[in-house]
C-alpha positions in Angstrom: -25.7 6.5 6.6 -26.9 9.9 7.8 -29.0 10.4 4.8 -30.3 7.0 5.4 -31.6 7.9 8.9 -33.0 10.8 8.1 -35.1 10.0 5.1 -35.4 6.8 7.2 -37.1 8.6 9.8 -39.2 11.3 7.5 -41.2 9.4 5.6 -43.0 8.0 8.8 -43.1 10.9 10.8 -44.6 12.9 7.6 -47.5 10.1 7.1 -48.8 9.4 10.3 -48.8 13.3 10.3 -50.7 13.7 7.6 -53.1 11.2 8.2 -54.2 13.5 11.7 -54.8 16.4 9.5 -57.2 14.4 7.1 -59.1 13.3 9.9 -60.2 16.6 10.9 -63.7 17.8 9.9 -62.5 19.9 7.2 -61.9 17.2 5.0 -64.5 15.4 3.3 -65.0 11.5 4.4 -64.8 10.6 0.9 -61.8 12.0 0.2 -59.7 11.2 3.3 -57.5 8.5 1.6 -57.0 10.7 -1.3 -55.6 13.5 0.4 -53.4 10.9 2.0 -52.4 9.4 -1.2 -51.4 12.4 -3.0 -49.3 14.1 0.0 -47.3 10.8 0.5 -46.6 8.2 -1.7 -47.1 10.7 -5.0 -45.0 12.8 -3.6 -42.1 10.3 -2.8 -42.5 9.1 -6.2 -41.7 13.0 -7.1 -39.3 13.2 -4.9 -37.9 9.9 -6.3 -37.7 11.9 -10.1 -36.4 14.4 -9.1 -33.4 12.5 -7.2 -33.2 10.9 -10.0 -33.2 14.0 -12.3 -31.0 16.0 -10.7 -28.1 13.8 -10.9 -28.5 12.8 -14.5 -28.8 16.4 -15.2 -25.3 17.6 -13.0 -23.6 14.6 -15.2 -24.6 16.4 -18.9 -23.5 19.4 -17.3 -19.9 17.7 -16.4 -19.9 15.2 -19.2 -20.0 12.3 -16.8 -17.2 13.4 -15.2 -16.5 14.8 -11.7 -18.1 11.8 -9.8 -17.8 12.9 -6.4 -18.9 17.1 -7.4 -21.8 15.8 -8.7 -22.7 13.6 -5.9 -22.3 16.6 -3.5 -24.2 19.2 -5.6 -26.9 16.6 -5.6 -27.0 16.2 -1.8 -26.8 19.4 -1.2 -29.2 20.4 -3.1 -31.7 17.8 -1.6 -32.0 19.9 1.3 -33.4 23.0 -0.6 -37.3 21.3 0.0 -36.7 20.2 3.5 -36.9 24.5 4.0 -40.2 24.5 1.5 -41.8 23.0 4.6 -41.0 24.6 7.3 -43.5 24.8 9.6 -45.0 22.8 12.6 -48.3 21.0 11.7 -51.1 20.5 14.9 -51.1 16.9 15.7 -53.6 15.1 18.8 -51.2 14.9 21.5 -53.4 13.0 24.3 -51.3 10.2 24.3 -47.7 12.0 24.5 -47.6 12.1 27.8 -49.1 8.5 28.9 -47.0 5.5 29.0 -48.7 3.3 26.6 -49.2 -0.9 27.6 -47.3 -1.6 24.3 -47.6 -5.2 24.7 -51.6 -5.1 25.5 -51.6 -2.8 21.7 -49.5 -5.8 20.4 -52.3 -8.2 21.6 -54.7 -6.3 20.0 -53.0 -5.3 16.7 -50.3 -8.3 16.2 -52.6 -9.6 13.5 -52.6 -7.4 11.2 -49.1 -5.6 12.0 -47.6 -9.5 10.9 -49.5 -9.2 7.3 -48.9 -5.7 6.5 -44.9 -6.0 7.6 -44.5 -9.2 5.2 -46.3 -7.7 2.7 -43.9 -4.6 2.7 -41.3 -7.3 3.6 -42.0 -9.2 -0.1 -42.8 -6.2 -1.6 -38.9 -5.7 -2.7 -37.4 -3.9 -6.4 -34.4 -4.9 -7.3 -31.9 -2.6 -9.3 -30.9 -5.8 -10.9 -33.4 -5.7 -13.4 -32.3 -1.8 -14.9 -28.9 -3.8 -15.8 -31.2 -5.3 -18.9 -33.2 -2.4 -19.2 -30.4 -0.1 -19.7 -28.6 -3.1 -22.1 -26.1 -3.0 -19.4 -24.6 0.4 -19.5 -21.9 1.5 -17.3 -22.6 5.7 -18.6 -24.6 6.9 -15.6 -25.9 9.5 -18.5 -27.6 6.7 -19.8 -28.7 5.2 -16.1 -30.0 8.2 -15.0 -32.4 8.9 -18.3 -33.4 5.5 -18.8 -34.6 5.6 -15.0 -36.3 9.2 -15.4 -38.4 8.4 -18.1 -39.6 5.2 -16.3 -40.1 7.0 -13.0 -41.7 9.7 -14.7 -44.1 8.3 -17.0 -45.1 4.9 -14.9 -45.2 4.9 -11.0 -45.5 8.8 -10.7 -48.6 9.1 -12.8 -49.7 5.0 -11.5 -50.2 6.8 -8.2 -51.8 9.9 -9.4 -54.3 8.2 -11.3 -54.7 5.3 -8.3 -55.2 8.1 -6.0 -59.2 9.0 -7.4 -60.0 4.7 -6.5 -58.3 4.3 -2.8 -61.6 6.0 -1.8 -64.1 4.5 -3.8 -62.5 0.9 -3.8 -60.6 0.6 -0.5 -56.9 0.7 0.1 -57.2 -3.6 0.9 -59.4 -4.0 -2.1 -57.3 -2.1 -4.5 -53.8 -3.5 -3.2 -55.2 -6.9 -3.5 -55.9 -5.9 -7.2 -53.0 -4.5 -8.0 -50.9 -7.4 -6.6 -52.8 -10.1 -8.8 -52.2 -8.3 -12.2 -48.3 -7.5 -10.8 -47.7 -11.2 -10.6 -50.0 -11.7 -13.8 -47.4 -9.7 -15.5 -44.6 -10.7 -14.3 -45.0 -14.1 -15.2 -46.3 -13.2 -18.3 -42.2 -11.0 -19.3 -41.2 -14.3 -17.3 -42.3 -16.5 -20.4 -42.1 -14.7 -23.2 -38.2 -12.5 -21.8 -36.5 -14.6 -24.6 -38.7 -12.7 -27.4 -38.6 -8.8 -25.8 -34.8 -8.8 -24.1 -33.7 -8.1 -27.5 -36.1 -5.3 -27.9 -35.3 -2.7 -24.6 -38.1 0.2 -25.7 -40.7 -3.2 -24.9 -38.7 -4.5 -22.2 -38.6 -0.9 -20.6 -42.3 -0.1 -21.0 -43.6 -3.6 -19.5 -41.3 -3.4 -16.5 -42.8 0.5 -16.1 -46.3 -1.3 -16.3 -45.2 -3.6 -13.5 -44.3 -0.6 -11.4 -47.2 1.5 -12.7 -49.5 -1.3 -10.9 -48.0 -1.1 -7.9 -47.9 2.4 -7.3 -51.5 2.6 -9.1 -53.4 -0.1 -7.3 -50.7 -1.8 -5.7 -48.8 -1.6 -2.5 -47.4 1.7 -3.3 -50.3 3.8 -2.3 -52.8 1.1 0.0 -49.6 -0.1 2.1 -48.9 3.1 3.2 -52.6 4.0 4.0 -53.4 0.2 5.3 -50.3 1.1 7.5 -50.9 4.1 8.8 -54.9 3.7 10.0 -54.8 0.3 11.0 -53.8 0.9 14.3 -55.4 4.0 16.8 -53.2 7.4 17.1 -51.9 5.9 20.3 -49.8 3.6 18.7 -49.8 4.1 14.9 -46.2 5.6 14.7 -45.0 2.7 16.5 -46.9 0.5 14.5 -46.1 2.1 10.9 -42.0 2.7 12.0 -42.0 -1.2 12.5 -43.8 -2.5 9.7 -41.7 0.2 7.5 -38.2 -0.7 9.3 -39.3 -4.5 8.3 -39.9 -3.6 5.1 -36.2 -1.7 4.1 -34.6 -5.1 6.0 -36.9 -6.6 3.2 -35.4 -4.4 0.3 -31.6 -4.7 1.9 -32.1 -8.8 1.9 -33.4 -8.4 -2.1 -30.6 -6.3 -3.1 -27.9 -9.0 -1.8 -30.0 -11.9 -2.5 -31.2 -11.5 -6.2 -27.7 -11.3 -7.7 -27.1 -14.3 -5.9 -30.5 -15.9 -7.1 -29.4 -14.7 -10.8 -26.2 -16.1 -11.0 -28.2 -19.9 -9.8 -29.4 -20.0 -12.8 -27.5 -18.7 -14.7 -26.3 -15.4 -14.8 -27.6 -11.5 -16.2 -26.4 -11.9 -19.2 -28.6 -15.3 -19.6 -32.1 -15.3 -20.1 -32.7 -18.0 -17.7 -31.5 -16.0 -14.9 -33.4 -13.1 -16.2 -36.6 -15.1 -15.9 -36.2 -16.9 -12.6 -36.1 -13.1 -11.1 -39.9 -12.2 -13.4 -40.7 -15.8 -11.7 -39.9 -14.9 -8.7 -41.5 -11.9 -8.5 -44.7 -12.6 -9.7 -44.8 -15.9 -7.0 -44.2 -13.0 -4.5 -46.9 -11.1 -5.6 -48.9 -14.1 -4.9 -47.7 -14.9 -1.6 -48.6 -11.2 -0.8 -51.9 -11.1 -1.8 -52.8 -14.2 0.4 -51.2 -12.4 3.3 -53.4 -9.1 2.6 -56.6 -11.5 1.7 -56.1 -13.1 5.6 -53.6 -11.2 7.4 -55.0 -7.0 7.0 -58.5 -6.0 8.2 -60.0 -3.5 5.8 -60.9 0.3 6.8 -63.4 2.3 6.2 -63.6 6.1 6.3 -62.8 8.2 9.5 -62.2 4.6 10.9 -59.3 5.9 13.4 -61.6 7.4 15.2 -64.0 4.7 16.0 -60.4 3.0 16.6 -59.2 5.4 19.3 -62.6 4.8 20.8 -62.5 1.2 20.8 -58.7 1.3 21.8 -59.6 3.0 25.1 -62.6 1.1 25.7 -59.9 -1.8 25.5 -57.2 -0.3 28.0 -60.0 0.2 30.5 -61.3 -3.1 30.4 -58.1 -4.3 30.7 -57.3 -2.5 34.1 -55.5 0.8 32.9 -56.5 4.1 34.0 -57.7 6.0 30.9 -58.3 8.9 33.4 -54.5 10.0 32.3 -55.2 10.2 28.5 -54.8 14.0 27.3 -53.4 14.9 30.8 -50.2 16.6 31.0 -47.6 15.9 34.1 -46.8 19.2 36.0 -43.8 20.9 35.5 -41.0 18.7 36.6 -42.5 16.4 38.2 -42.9 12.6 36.8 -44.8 11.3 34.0 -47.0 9.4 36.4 -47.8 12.2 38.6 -50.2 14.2 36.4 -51.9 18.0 36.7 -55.0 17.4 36.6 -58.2 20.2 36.1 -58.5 21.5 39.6 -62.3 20.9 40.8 -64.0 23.4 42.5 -67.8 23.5 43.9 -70.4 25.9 44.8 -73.5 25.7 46.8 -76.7 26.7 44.9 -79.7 27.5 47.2 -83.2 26.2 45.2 -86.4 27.6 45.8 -87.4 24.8 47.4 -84.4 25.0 50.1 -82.5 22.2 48.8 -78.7 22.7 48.5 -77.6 21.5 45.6 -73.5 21.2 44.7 -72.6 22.1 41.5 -69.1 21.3 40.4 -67.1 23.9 38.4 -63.7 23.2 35.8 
C-alpha cells in the first residue's frame, strides 16, 4: 500500500514536471513531445523490465525459493534509482500561491478531462492473459522470463520507436492509430485463438504486438502527453492526477472483473473464454477511439503556452483578479494578502517645464 502511493504519486508529479522543462526555449518545438516521450512513458516501460528483471533474476539465484527474501531484496533495491535523481528541477511557480476557481477550470476543461479519463479508464491489461501465455505455470522462474522477454522486446522498444512520430503525427492522431490496429488485432487472436493457443512462441509474440501498438502509437505514449498539455500549468497536475487516479480505478475494476468475465463463458482453460477476453478488448479499443475522435482536442507544439494565455484571459473575463498570479503572500501573513512590488515615483523636469512622473519597480 505504501509502495502503491508513492509510485502512485511519482509518476504524475515526474510528467507534468517534465513537460515545464520541455517548454523552455532550449528545446526545439519539433522535438517537445519527444523529449516528453522518452523521459516518461519509455522510461516506465524500463522501469517496468527491470522490476520485472530483478525478481526473476533473485529467484535463479535462490532456486525459486525464499519467497519473502526475494521480495524484500527486490523492494529494497527499487529505491537505489530514486537517489540517481536527486536533485530539484525549476518548475513556473506563478500559480502556487493563488487559489485557483477549480470549478470555472472544470467549465473550461471538463470536455476533454471526461474523454481522456475513459480512455485511460478502458485502456485496462489484464494479467489474466499471461496465465495462457506462460501455459499456466505456477514457477515464477518461468513468469518472470516469459514476461521479460515480452516487456523487453515489445512495449519498451514500441515506445522508443513511437517516440520519433508523436511530433511529426500528433499525440491524438497517433493514439487514434494505434487504437484501431489494437482492436484490429485483437479481434483478429480473438478468431483464429483456437489455431495459436496450442502454439505459445505465436501466442506470445502476437499478444507482444498488441502491447507493442500501444506503447508505439497507442495510449501508452499520446495519453500521457494528451494528458499532461491539455490543460494550462495552472491546473495540469490536477487535471493529469484525476484522469490518472481514474484510470488505476480502471485497471483495479479489470483485474477483478475479467476473471469473472472468463469464467461466463467458460473458463481459462477453454478457448471460449480465452476469446470473449481478445473480444473484448478489441470492442474497447473501439469504444476508445470514438472517445479520443470526439471527446480530446488535439495540440500542437508549445501549445501550453498559448493555453496559459488563454486560461488567464478566461479568469479575468470571468471576474477573478489575475493581478495575484506570480505574486507571493508576505511572510506569514494569508494567502490572500499578497506582497506586492512596492511602487515608487520620481519627478522628471523636461526642457519644456513640464513635470512628468515616472514610475519606478
Amino acid at each position: 500500500f505504501v509502495l502503491g502511493i508513492g509510485v502512485g504519486a511519482g509518476t504524475p508529479s515526474a510528467t507534468v514536471s517534465v513537460l515545464e522543462q520541455t517548454e523552455k526555449e532550449v528545446v526545439p518545438e519539433n522535438a517537445q513531445n519527444w523529449w516528453l516521450v522518452l523521459t516518461t512513458n519509455t522510461l516506465i516501460d524500463m522501469g517496468f523490465v527491470m522490476s520485472i528483471f530483478v525478481p526473476f533474476l533473485l529467484c535463479c539465484i535462490f532456486d525459486g525459493k525464499h519467497l519473502n527474501l526475494v521480495w524484500g531484496l527486490s523492494a529494497g533495491l527499487g529505491v537505489i534509482p530514486a537517489f540517481l535523481w536527486w536533485w530539484t528541477l525549476e518548475w513556473d511557480d506563478a500559480w502556487e500561491y493563488v487559489d485557483i476557481p477549480y470549478c470555472l477550470a472544470l467549465k473550461r476543461y471538463w470536455k476533454s478531462l471526461l474523454g481522456l479519463s475513459l480512455v485511460w479508464y478502458l485502456v485496462i491489461y489484464s494479467s489474466v492473459i499471461m496465465n495462457v501465455v506462460t501455459g499456466g505455470s505456477s514457477s515464477l522462474i518461468i513468469v518472470f522470463g516469459e514476461l521479460v522477454c515480452i516487456y523487453l522486446s515489445e512495449p519498451l522498444m514500441g515506445s522508443v520507436l513511437g517516440a520519433f512520430l508523436v511530433d511529426e503525427h500528433g499525440p491524438k492522431n497517433l493514439m487514434i492509430v494505434g487504437l484501431l490496429l489494437q482492436a484490429i488485432i485483437g479481434f483478429g487472436i480473438g478468431a483464429i485463438h483456437g489455431a495459436v493457443v496450442n502454439h505459445i512462441t505465436v501466442y506470445a509474440i502476437g499478444y507482444g504486438v498488441v502491447l507493442s501498438l500501444g506503447e508505439f502509437a497507442g495510449p501508452g505514449n499520446c495519453i500521457g502527453v494528451l494528458t499532461a498539455k491539455t490543460a494550462p500549468l495552472a491546473v495540469h497536475e490536477q487535471f493529469y492526477d484525476s484522469a490518472s487516479i481514474i484510470g488505476k480505478v480502471g485497471a483495479f475494476i479489470g483485474i477483478w472483473a475479467f476473471p469473472q468475465i472468463i469464467d461466463t463463458f467458460g473458463s481459462s482453460s477453454t478457448a471460449e473464454g480465452i476469446t470473449a477476453l481478445f473480444y473484448i478488448g478489441g470492442g474497447l479499443a473501439v469504444v476508445s477511439t470514438l472517445m479520443t475522435f470526439c471527446l480530446v482536442k488535439p495540440i500542437m507544439h508549445s501549445d501550453v503556452k498559448a493555453k496559459n494565455q488563454a486560461f488567464r484571459q478566461y479568469l479575468k473575463k470571468n471576474g477573478f483578479d489575475a493581478s495575484i498570479i506570480g505574486v507571493r503572500p508576505k511572510v506569514g501573513s494569508s494567502i490572500g494578502d499578497r506582497q506586492r512590488p512596492e511602487v515608487r515615483t520620481a519627478e522628471v523636469q523636461t526642457e519644456e517645464d513640464d513635470v512628468v512622473i515616472c514610475v519606478l519597480q
